[in-house]
N, C-alpha and C positions, 0 to 999 in steps of 0.2 A: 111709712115712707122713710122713716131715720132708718130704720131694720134696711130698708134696702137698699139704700146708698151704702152703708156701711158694708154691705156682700159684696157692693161693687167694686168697693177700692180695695178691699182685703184680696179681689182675683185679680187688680190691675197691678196690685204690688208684685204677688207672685208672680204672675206672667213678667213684669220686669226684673224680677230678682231672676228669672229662669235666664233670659236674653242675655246679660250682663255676665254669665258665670261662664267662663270658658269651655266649650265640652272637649276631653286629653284626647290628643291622640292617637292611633295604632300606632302601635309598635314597627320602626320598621325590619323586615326580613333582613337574617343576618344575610352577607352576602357569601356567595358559595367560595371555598376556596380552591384552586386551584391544584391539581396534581405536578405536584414538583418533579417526578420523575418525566409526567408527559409534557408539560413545560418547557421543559429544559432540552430535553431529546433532541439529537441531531439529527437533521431529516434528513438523508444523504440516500441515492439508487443500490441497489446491491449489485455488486457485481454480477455480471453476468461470465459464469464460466464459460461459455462457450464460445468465447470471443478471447481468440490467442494475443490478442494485440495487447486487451486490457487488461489480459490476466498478466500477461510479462511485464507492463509497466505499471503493475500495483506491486508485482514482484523487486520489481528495481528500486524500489521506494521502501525497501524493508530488510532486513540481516536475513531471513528464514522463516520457508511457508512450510510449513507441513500439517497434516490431515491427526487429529488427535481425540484421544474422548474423557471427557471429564468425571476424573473419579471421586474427587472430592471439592467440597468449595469452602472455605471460610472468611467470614467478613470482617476485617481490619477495623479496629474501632480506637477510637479519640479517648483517652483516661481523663479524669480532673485536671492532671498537672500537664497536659497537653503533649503526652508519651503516648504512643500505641499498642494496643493488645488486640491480640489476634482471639477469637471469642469464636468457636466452631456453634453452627443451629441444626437441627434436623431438616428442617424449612426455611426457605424466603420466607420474610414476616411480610403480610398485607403492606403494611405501613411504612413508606420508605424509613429509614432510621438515619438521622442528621450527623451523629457519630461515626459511622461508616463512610473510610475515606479510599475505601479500595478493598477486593474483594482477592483474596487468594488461591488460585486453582488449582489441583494436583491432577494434573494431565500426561497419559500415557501415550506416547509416541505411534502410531500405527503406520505412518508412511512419511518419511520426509520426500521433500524434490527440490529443497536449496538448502541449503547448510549443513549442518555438521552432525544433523542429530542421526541415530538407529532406530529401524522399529524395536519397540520397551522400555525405549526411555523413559523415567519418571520425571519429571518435570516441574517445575509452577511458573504459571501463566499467570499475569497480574492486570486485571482491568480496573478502571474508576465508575464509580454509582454515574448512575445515567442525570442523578442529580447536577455533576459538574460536569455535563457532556464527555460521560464516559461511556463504554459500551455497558455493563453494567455487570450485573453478574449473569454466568451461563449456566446454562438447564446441568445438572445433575447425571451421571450415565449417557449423555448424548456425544456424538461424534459433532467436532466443528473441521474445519477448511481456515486455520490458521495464519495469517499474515503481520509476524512477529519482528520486536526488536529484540536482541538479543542484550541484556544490561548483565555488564560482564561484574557490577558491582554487590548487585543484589542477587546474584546466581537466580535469574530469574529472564523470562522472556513478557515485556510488557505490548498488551494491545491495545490498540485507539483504534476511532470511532471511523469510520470511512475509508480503511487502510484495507478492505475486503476480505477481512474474519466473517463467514457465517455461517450456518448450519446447516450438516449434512443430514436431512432428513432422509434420505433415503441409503445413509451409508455412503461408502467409497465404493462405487461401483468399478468393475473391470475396465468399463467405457471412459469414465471421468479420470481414474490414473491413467490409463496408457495418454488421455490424451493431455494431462496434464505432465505427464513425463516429457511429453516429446516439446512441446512447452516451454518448460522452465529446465529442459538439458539439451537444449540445442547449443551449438558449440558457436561464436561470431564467426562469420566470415571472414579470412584475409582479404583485405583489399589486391587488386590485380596488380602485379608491378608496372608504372610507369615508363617510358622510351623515349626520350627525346634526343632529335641532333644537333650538337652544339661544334661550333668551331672550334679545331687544335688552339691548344691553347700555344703554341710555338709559332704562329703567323702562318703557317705551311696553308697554302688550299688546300681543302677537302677533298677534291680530286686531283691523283694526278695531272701532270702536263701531256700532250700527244710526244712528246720526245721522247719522255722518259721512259712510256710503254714503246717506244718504237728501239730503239739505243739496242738490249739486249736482240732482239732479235737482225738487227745489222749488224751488229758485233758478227757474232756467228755466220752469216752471207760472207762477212770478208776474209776469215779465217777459210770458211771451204773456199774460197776463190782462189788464196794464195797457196792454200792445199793443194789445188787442180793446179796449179803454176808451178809449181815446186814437181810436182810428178810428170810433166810435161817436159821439165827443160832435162829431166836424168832420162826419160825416155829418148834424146834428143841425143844426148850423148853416148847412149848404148847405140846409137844406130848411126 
């Protein structure tokens, strides 16, 4: 009977030493992060070319749109001492890169329709990482539809984000130039000249008086009257 009390309390200890010990808990899941480029993105409509109104007043909002293709790109990067080096890649990296504060383009002119430039211009085009709401960097070899400022400082034409730069996938076709010629080189209209009538400024009425149109022509009645008078009285005297 001693034997078996003592089995009993040796299993009521453990059972309470078990209760008593805290059991750890899971871990919890990191939390996912965020894509800084999708993030950040400006969500803004694309223009629609096909609409002459919008195209001329994103036009009017900018130095120079012209049609171009991007022959080369490199990405502007942050040094230690907080100077910039321009660092050429073969590839966009996966991974946006925090150093990159603007992306460099060398873009060949294929049609201007507002500004100054020639088709073969060589060019650079300058966007910011989509990280800081910029447009970001553009495809390699691809044709864009251009809606630039011209920075007369930095011998450069810079692009922002809803200013209606986007991509011509299917090229400049014959249909989208002519119609974006007629477009963005339409000439303004002169306004129609105005007509109004105002009083002499000398007091005079506006219209003559009835005398005054009548005058000349009595003048003339009394001259031939006294003409017939005058030929009358020497006939008078011949006879």
């Amino acid at each position: 009977m001693t034997r078996a009390l003592r089995t009993t309390l040796v299993t009521v200890a453990a059972a309470l030493a078990c209760w008593c010990v805290p059991t750890p808990a899971a871990p919890a899941a990191p939390a996912a992060l965020a894509d800084p480029a999708a993030a950040s993105a400006i969500d803004c409509p694309a223009l629609d070319l096909a609409n002459a109104d919008a195209v001329r007043d994103h036009a009017d909002a900018v130095s120079d749109v012209f049609a171009g293709t991007v022959r080369d790109v490199v990405p502007v990067k942050t040094t230690r001492g907080g100077g910039k080096n321009n660092q050429g890649d073969d590839a966009p990296s996966q991974k946006p890169d925090a150093r990159v504060t603007s992306f460099d383009h060398a873009v060949v002119v294929e049609k201007d329709f507002r500004g100054a430039l020639r088709p073969g211009d060589r060019i650079k085009v300058v966007t910011e990482p989509t990280a800081d709401e910029g447009v970001g960097r553009l495809e390699q070899d691809q044709m864009y539809l251009f809606f630039a400022d011209a920075e007369q400082g930095m011998r450069a034409y810079l692009v922002a984000p809803c200013k209606g730069t986007q991509l011509l996938q299917g090229g400049l076709g014959a249909r989208l130039r002519n119609f974006l010629d007629a477009t963005l080189s339409e000439e303004p209209e002169e306004p129609a000249p105005s007509y109004s009538l105002a009083e002499p400024e000398d007091g005079a009425r506006s219209t003559p008086a009835l005398g005054r149109l009548a005058a000349p022509g009595a003048a003339v009645a009394l001259i031939g009257v006294l003409g017939l008078f005058v030929i009358a009285r020497i006939n008078a005297r011949r006879g």
